[in-house]
C-alpha positions in Angstrom: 0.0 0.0 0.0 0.8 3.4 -0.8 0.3 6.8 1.8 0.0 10.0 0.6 -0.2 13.2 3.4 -1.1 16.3 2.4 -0.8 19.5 4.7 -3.6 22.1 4.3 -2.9 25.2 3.8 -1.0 26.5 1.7 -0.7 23.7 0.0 -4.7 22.1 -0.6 -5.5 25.5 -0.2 -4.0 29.1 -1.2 -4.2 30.5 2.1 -4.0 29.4 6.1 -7.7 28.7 7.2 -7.6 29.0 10.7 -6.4 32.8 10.1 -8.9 32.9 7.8 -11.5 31.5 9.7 -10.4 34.1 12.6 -10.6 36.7 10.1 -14.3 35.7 9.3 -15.8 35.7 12.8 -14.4 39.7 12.9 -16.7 39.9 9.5 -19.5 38.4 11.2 -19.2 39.9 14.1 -18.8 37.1 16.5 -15.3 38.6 17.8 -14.2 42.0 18.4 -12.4 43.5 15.1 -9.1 44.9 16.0 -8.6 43.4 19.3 -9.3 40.2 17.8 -7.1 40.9 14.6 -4.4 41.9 16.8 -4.4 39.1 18.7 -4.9 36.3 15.7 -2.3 37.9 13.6 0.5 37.8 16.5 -0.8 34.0 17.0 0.0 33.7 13.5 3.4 35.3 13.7 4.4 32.7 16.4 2.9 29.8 14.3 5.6 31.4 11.6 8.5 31.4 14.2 8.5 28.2 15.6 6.8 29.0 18.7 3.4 28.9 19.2 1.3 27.5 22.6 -1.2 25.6 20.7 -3.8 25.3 24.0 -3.4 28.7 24.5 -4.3 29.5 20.7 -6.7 27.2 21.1 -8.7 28.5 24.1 -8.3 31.9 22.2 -9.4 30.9 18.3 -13.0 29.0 19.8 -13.7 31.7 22.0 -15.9 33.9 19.5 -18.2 30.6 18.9 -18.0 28.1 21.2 -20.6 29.4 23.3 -23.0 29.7 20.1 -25.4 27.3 19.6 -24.5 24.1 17.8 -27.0 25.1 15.1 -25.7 28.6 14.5 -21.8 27.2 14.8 -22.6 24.8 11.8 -24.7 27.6 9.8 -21.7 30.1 9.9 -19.2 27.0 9.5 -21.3 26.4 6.1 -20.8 29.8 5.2 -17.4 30.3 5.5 -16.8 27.0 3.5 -19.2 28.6 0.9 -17.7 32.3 0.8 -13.9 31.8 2.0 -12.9 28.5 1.6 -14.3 26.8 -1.6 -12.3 29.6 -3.9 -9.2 29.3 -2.2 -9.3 25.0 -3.3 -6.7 24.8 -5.6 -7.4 22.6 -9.0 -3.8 21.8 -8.7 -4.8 20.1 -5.4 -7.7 18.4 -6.2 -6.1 16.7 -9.7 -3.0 15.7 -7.3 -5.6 13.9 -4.4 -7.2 12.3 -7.4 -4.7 10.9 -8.6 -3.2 9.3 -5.8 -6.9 8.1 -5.1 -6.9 6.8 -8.7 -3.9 5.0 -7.8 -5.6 3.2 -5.0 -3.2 5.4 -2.2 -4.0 5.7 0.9 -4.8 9.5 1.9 -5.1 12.1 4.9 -5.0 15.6 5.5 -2.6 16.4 8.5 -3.2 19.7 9.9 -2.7 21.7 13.1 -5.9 23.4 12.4 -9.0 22.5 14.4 -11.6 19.7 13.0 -14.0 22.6 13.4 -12.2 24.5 10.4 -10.8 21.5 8.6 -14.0 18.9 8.7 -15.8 20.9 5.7 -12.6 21.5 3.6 -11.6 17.8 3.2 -15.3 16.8 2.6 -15.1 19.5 -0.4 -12.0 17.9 -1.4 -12.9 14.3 -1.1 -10.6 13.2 1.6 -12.2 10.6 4.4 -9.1 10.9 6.5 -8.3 14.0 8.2 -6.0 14.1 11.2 -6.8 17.7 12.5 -6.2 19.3 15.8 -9.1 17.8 18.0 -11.8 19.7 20.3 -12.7 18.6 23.5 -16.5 18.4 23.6 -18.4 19.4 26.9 -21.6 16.9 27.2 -23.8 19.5 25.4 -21.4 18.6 22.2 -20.3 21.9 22.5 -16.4 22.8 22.0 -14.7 23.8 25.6 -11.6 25.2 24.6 -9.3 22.8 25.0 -7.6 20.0 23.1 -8.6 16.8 23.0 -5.9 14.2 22.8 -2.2 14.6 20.8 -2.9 18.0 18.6 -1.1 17.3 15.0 0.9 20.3 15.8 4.3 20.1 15.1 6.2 16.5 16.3 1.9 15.5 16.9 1.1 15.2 13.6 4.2 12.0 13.4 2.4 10.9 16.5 -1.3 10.9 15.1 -0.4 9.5 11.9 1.2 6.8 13.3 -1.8 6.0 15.5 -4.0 6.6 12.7 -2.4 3.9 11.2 -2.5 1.7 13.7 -6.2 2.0 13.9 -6.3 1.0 10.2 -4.0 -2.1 11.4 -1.3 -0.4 9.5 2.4 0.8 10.3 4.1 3.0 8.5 6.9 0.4 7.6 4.1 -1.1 6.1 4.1 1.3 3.5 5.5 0.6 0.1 5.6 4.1 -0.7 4.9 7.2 1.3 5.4 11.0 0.5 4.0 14.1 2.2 2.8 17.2 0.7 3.4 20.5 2.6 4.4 23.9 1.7 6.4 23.8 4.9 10.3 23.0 5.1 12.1 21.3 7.9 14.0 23.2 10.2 
């Protein structure tokens, strides 16, 4: 068997989507414009260097809709799919998943953004498999905050694909072929 990985943004997509998605609660007035703005953009600038708290970021980027209900949280997660996201999919992307899936590959989507964010993108692309950062859910089904479990953030994302794997009864050794997508470059 054959794995391919893709990272998300910047790479599936032409842009990062949990900035986005930040971005679009300001629009929608869910979180307070430049104070929120502020705040995203210098969580974005640590992502950049290296050094981001990814609970804190977290606790911060599910703030302006956690507490919504579930029914208005999936309404404006529709919506941003619809308005933001869908023409930011890059053809390049989709011909590239397809033909890996042609090939009978196995495939995920490995991102440090939040299933929240994620879930709807690699529906719209076709991709079962996403290993995205996971919410913890309070017993209302309601996101609390916090992470759930290993975030694929950084040395995570070796972590969850390897128990992802495992789940499937899979190692990677296993693999005949692997390769990872990702606009990103080792440091």
């Amino acid at each position: 068997m054959k794995l391919a990985l893709f990272d998300l943004d910047g790479t599936l997509i032409a842009g990062d989507s949990d900035h986005a998605f930040g971005e679009f609660m300001v629009t929608q007035g869910w979180a307070e414009g430049e104070l929120h703005r502020r705040r995203n953009d210098e969580f974005y600038r640590q992502y950049l260097a290296g050094c981001l708290d990814i609970a804190e970021y977290i606790d911060f980027s599910t703030r302006a809709w956690r507490d919504r209900g579930l029914d208005e949280q999936l309404a404006v997660s529709a919506r941003f799919m619809a308005e933001v996201m869908a023409p930011q999919l890059l053809p390049a992307a989709r011909a590239l998943l397809d033909l890996h899936r042609a090939a009978g590959d196995l495939v995920a989507i490995v991102t440090a953004t939040n299933e929240f964010i994620t879930r709807p993108i690699a529906d719209a692309l076709g991709v079962e498999h996403l290993l995205a950062v996971e919410l913890e859910r309070g017993v209302d089904g309601v996101a609390t905050g916090r992470i759930r479990g290993v975030p694929s953030f950084r040395e995570g994302k070796i972590e969850r694909v390897h128990d992802w794997l495992a789940g499937l009864g899979q190692r990677l050794s296993d693999m005949e072929h692997s390769v990872f997508y990702s606009d990103s470059v080792q440091r």
